[in-house]
C-alpha angles and dihedrals in degrees: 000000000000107000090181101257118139094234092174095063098030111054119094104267109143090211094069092084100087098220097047095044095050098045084056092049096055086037088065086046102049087061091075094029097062098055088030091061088039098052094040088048090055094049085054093049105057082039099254094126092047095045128094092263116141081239097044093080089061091033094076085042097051082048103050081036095061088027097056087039102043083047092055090051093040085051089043100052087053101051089047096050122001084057110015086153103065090055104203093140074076088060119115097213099044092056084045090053098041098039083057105051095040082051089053093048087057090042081054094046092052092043084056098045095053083043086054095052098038086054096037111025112022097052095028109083083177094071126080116248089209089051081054106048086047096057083038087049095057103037078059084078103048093052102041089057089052089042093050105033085057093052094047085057089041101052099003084226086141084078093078094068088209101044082043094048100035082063091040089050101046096046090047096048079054083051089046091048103047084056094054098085106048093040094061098028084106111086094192101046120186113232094266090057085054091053095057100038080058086050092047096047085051087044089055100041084047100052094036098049099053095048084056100047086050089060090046091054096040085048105042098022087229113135120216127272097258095231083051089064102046087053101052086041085058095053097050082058107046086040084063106043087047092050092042098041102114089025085261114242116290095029091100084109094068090273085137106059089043096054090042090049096049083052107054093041099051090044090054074049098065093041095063097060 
C-alpha cells in the first residue's frame, strides 16, 4: 500500500538528476547523429540529395532532421559543461528553444522516413517489404529518443522514473513490434538469427513490461518489489547484447551503439526502482 513516499522522485536512479539525464540522453544519440550527418553531408555534397533521384526528396529532410539535432546537442553540451555556471540550461526559454527544435528534428526524421517508404517501398515491388519494416524498425529508435528526449528538456517530466520509463518503454515495444516481422520472416534461421530473434523477444518483454508495471504504479501507488525490477533491468540489457551481437545489418551508421547505449541505460533505469 501507498505509505506516502514520492517513489518516483526518491530511489537511486542516477538519471534523476536533469543535467546529467539529459546529457546521457544526447550522448546515445549522438552515437547515430554524428555518421549520419557525415554521411548526409557527403550525399549533398556529390549532389545525390539535390538530383532527380526517387531518394533524393527524403534525403534533404533526413539532413536538416541530424543537423538540426546533432547542433542542439552540440549547443546543449556546451551550455551543461563547458559552461555549467552560466546556467542557462535553467533557463525557461532556452529549454523551451532547444525541446522544440530537437521535437521538430524527430518530427523531420519520421517525415522522412514515411517519405523513404512511400518512394522505396510502397511503389517498388522489387523491393522487399521485410527489408522495409526492418530499416523502418530501426529508424523507430532513433526517432523516439529524439522525440522523448525534446520533450524531457522541454517539460522535465523525465524527472518522475515511472512517468520517464512508462513512455521509454511504450515507444520502444512499438520499436520491438515493427521488427517482428522481418527478423522471423526466415523459416530456416542460422544460429546467429536465432540469437537475435532471442535479443528482440527480451527487448520486447523488457520494454513492455516495464511500461506496464509503471501504469500499474501511476494508477495503484504500489512500488516494485526491488528483485522484480533487477530482473526486468537485466533483461533490457542481455535483450540488447543478444540483438546487437554481429552489429545486425543496417547498423553500420552507429545504430548499434546507440541501441546498445538506450538499453543499457534504461535498464539501469529499471534496476534502480
Amino acid at each position: 500500500q501507498d505509505d506516502g513516499t514520492d517513489y518516483g522522485k526518491s530511489n537511486s536512479s542516477l538519471l534523476n538528476n536533469r543535467s546529467f539525464r539529459i546529457s546521457v540522453y544526447m550522448a546515445i544519440l549522438l552515437c547515430v547523429t554524428v555518421p549520419s550527418c557525415m554521411r548526409y553531408g557527403y550525399r549533398i555534397d556529390v549532389g545525390i540529395c539535390t538530383s532527380d533521384d526517387e531518394d533524393s526528396r527524403s534525403c534533404m529532410v533526413y539532413a536538416a532532421g541530424y543537423f538540426m539535432l546533432l547542433a542542439m546537442i552540440i549547443i546543449s553540451g556546451v551550455l551543461l559543461w563547458c559552461a555549467p555556471n552560466s546556467q542557462m540550461m535553467d533557463n525557461p526559454v532556452a529549454q523551451k528553444v532547444i525541446g522544440v527544435i530537437i521535437i521538430i528534428a524527430a518530427i523531420l526524421l519520421f517525415a522522412a522516413l514515411m517519405m523513404q517508404y512511400d518512394d522505396t517501398c510502397a511503389s517498388n515491388s522489387f523491393v522487399d517489404d521485410e527489408h522495409c519494416l526492418h530499416f523502418i524498425g530501426l529508424e523507430w529508435f532513433v526517432i523516439v529518443q529524439a522525440l522523448l528526449l525534446g520533450i524531457d528538456v522541454l517539460t522535465d517530466y523525465g524527472a518522475d522514473i515511472y512517468k520517464r520509463l512508462l513512455s521509454y518503454g511504450v515507444m520502444l515495444a512499438i520499436g520491438c513490434c515493427i521488427l517482428f516481422d522481418p527478423v522471423f520472416d526466415d523459416n530456416t534461421p542460422s544460429d546467429l538469427l536465432k540469437t537475435i530473434r532471442a535479443g528482440l523477444i527480451l527487448m520486447f518483454v523488457g520494454s513492455a513490461i516495464t511500461a506496464i508495471c509503471c501504469v500499474w504504479y501511476l494508477v495503484q501507488q504500489m512500488s516494485f518489489n526491488s528483485w522484480f525490477a533487477k530482473v526486468l533491468g537485466l533483461v533490457w540489457i542481455l535483450g540488447v547484447i543478444l540483438f546487437t551481437v554481429d552489429g545486425v545489418e543496417q547498423l553500420s551508421r552507429g545504430l548499434d551503439w546507440m541501441l546498445l547505449g538506450a538499453w543499457i541505460v534504461h535498464g539501469y533505469d529499471t534496476m534502480c526502482i
